[in-house]
N, C-alpha and C positions, 0 to 999 in steps of 0.2 A: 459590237467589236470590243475584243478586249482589250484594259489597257495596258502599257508594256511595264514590267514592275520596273523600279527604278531606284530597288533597295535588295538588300540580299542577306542575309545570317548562314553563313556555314560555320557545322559546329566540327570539330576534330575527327569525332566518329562518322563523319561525310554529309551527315541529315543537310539537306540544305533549307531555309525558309526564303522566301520571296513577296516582297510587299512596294509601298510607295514610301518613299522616304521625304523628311521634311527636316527642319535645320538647316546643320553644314553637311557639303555633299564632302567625302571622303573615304578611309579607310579606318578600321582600330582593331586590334586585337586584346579581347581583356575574357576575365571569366563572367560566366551569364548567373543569374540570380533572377526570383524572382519577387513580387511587393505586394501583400494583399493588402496593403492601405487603401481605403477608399478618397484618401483625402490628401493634400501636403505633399503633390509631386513636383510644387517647386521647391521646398521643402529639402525631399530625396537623392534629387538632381546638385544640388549644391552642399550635400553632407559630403563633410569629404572622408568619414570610414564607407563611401562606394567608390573611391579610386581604384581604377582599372578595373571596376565591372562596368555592364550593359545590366541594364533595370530592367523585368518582364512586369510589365503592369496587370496583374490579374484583373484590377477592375476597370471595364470599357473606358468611362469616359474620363480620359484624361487630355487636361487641358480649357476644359468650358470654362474655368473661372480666371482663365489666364496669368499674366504674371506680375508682382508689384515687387518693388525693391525691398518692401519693408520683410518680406519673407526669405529673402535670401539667407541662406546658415553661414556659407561664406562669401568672400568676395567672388569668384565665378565659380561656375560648377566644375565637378569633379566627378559624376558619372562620367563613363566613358561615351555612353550614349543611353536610348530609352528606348523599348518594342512596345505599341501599343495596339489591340483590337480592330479600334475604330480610328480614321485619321480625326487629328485635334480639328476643334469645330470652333468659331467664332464665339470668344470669352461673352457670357453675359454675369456679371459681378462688378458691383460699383468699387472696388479696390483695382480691378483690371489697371493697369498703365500699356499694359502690350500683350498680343498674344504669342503661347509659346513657342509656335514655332519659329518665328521672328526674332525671340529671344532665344531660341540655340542655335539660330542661324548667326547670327550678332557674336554670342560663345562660344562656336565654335564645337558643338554637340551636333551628333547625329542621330538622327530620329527615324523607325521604322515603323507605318502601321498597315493596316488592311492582314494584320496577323492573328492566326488562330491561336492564342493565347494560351487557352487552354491546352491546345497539345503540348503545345514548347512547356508548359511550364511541368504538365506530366512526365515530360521527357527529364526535365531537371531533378527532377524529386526519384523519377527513379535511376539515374545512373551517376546523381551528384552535379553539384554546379560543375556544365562543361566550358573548357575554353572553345572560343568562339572567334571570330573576322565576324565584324559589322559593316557593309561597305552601303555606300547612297553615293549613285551615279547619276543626273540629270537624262545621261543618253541611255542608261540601262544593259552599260558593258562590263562581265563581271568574270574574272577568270577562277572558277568556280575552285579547279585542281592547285591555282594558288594561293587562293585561301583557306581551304583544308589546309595543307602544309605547314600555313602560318600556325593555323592551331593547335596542328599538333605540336610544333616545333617547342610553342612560348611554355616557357619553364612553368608559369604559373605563380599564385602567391603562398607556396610554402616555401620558409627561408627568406622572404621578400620582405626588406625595411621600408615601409613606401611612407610614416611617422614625418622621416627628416622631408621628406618629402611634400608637405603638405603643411607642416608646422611654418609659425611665423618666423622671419630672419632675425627678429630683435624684438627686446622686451617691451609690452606696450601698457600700458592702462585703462581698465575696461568700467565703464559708468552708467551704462543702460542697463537698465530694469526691465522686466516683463512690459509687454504690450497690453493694454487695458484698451475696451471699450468704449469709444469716444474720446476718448485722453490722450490713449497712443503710449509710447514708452516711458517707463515712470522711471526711477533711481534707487539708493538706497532706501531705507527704511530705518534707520537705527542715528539717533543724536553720535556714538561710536560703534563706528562698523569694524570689523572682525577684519585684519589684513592678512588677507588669503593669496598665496601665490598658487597659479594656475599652470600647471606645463601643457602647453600644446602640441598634443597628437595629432592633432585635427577636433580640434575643437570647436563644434556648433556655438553659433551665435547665441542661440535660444539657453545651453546651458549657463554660459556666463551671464544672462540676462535673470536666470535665475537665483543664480548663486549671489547679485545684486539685491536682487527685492529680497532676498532672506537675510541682507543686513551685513555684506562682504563688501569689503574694498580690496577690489581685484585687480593683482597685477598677472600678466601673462607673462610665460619666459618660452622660450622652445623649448623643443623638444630634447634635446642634447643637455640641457642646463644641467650644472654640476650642483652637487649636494652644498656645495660651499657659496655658489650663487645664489639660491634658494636663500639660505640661513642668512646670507648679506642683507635680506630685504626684512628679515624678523617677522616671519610669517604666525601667525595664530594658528594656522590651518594651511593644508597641500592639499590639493585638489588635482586629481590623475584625469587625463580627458579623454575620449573616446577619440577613434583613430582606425587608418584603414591595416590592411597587411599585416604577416606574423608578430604575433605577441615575442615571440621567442627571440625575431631577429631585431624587434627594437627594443627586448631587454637587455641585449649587450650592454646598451651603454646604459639604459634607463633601470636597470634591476641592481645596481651597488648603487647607483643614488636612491632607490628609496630605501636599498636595505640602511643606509645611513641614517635616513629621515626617520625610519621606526624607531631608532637607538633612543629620539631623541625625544620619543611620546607625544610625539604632536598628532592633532587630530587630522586622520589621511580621510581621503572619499574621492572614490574611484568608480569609473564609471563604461561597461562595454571594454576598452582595447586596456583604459587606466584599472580597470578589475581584474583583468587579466594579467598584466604585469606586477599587480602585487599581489595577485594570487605566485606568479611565479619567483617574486624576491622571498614570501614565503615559506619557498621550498616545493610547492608543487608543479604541477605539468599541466600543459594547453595540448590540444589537439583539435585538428582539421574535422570538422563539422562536413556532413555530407552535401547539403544544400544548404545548410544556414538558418537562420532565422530573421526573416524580412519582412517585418510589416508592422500595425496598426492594432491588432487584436492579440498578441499571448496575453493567454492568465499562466502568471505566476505561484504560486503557494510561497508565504509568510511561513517557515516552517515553527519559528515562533510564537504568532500568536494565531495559526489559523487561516487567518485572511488570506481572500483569493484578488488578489489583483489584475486588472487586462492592461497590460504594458505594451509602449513601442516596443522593438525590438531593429537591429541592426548588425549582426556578427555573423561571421565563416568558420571562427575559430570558438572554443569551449574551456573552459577550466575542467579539469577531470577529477571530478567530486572525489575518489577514492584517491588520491594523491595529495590530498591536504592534510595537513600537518596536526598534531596534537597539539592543541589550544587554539586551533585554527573554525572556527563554527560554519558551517554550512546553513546559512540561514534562507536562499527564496531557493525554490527549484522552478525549472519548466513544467506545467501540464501535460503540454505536448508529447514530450520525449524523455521526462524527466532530470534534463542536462542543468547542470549546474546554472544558477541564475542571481548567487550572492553569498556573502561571507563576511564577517568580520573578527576581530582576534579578540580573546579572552582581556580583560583587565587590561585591554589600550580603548583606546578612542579612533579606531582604525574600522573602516567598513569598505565594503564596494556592493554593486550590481552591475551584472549583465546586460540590464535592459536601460532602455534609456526613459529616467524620471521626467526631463522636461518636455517630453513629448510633444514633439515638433517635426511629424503630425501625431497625432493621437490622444490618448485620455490623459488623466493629468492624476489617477490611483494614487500615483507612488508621487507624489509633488513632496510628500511628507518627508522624505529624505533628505532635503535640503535643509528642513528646521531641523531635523536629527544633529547633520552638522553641524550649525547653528550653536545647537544647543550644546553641542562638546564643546566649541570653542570659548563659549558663555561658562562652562565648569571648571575650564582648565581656566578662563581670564581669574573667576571669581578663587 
């Protein structure tokens, strides 16, 4: 006998999927994407540049290793929910504290699996991340015509500031280091650490853990902070964070503060949403990415020296390589598709990438970016 689904995904264009649901039972409408990481979906689930998507997990098993606190990016998730193949299976991993789905039931995430993955995620690639209704119903009652509706309805995330949304309400100071092997989170590394102010867009744990072991004393501001806030704290260094939603609509406020910060040659390093926005203080243009780039394995090109790097990745949005400015370098591109993937400016100390160095899941290639920093702010001290 079959069992009754007790989850549902209808996308705009009417497709409907149907599975069992696990988490919070509920409703949500956001845009769908999908994740070929094979690793770090708790991780994914609590980055918060996936506000108001649904994560399609291309690889089956998610969930075996379950969930510990020490992996969270932020304080609770910010996927909207997650579609997986296989339903989550009882964690075997001595870090387990709980299993996942216990943990988005607790969070308040909605979880779908018994889904063929593969097609939905075909479907996504060819007609672009669509908007979506994710609903999980216990009884398995789903008014199919009213959620189409919702998805066609939801405006979606072009023009969408979703930055203030997600950033901290007040400035804090960050002192965790990278997570090592048996030791667990370490601190700085430097007798004088480099005082780095951080604006958060949504900024992963993992990267200010970074920015820490390379010898930064980090302070956080939101996202809103004025260029005059900033320069109150006597920064060595600014540091632009990754972040969900259009680049464009949270340059309004955030694009005359760093066009101020460039005046003032201090070393920038930007990263994903903070690459974007200073691609566009600039002078250039972002644009809407058909499906994105989500996952664990892009190789990048170093168009400087070569080297091919396999970077996370995490964007919906793109810098439009031919719309950079003269003195402006296009330094990594995508494999893939060839889309813009980093830049830095002539004769400053100003850089970014697309992709995300601290790789949290993934490789750790591009870790080197952080000592780049590092080391601007060591040229400009000395």
């Amino acid at each position: 006998m079959a069992t009754k689904p007790t989850a549902c995904l209808a996308l705009a264009d009417g497709t409907v999927f149907y599975g069992q649901g696990f988490g919070a039972a509920g409703e949500v409408v956001a845009e769908l994407v999908f994740n070929t990481a094979m690793t770090g979906y708790q991780e994914i689930m609590t980055d918060p540049s996936y506000a108001s998507q649904v994560v399609t997990f291309t690889f089956p098993h998610i969930g075996n290793t379950g969930v510990t606190p020490e992996d969270d990016e932020a304080q609770d998730p910010v996927a909207s929910g997650i579609i997986v193949r296989w339903d989550p299976t009882e964690p075997s991993n001595w870090r387990s504290a709980s299993e996942l789905t216990d943990w988005m039931e607790r969070r308040g995430r909605i979880g779908m699996g018994g889904v063929d993955t593969r097609r939905l995620t075909r479907a996504i690639r060819q007609q672009g991340a669509p908007h979506v209704v994710l609903a999980h119903d216990p009884d398995g009652n789903f008014d199919i015509e009213a959620m189409v509706a919702k998805a066609r309805d939801w405006p979606g995330l072009v023009g969408l500031d979703l930055a203030k949304e997600v950033s901290c309400a007040q400035s804090y100071r960050w002192e965790e280091g990278n997570w090592e092997w048996q030791s667990g989170f370490g601190g700085a590394t430097q007798d004088k650490p480099f005082k780095v102010v951080a604006l958060d867009y949504g900024a992963k744990r993992n990267i200010l853990r970074s920015l820490v072991t390379h010898g930064a004393d980090v302070t956080v501001l939101p996202a809103t902070a004025t260029a005059d806030e900033i320069l109150a704290h006597e920064p060595e260094g600014v540091f632009l964070s990754n972040g969900p939603g259009d680049p464009a609509a949270t340059g309004q406020y955030a694009v005359p503060m760093i066009q101020e910060l460039l005046s003032r040659d201090l070393p920038i390093f930007g990263i994903c949403l903070g690459h974007q926005m200073l691609a566009l203080a600039l002078g250039a243009k972002t644009v809407k990415m058909g499906h994105g780039h989500h996952g664990a394995n892009h190789p990048v090109r170093d168009n400087e020296t070569g080297k091919v790097e396999i970077t996370s990745m995490n964007h919906g949005f793109a810098v439009d390589a031919q719309s950079l400015p003269e003195g402006v370098l296009e330094t990594h591109v995508s494999l893939f598709d060839g889309s813009n993937c980093g830049l830095r400016v002539e004769d400053k100390p100003v850089f970014s990438v697309q992709y995300h160095p601290e790789a949290a899941p993934g490789p750790q290639d591009s870790m080197y970016l952080f000592r780049r920093f590092a080391d601007s702010m060591q040229a400009r001290r000395s």
